[in-house]
N, C-alpha and C positions, 0 to 999 in steps of 0.2 A: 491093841491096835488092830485094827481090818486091813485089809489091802489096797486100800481106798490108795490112788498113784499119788504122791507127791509135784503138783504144777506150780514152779514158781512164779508165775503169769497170775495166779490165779488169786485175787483177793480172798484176807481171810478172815471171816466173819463171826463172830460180832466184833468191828472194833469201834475203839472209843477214847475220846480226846480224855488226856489226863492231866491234872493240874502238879506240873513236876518243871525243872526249867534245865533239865536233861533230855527226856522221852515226852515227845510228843503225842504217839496216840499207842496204842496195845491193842492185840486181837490174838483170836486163838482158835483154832482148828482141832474141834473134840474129837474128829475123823482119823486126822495124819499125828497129834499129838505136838502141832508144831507151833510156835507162838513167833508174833508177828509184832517188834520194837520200831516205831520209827520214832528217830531223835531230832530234836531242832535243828532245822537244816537240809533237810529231807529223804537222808539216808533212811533205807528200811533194810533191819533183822530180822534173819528167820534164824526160828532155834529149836533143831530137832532133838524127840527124845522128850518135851517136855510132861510132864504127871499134870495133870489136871492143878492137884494140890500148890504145885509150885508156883502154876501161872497163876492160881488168886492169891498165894502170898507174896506176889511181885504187885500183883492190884492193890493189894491190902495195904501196904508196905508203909509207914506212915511219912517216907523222903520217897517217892518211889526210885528217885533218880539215884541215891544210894544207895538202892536194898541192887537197884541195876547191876551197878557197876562192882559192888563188891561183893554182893552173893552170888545173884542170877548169871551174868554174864559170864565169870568162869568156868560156870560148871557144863555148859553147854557148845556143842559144836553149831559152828552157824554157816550160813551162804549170805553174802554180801549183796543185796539186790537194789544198785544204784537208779530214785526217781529223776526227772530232769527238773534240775532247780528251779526253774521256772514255774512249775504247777505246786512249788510250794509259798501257801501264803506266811 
């Protein structure tokens, strides 16, 4: 990791809509290490500490929404960053 600051404002990019009826879209930050889960409904995760490796076998994942919830999600500390429902379609 670099020093690069951690802004929770700050979108994090590449993300991309994912065909799961858990997680909505995934993104990931090669800089901070930090991956970015929003679920149906329009909560977004951030989850620091992430390995590159983890976040494409959470991509990979073939339910992604259970590799979520019983792999990825534990093993990670997070910050809850609530969108306003509204600006979810």
């Amino acid at each position: 990791m670099d020093d690069t600051p951690y802004e929770p404002d700050r979108p994090l990019f590449p993300d991309e809509h994912v065909k799961s009826s858990a997680v909505r879209r995934l993104g990931y930050d090669k800089q901070t290490h930090v991956a970015q889960v929003e679920v149906h409904g329009g909560r977004i995760y951030h989850y620091f500490m992430v390995k590159p490796a983890e976040y494409r076998s959470l991509r990979a994942a073939a339910s992604i929404g259970e590799y979520y919830g019983k792999t990825f999600k534990p093993q990670h500390r997070i910050v809850i960053k609530v969108r306003d429902p509204a600006l979810v379609d």
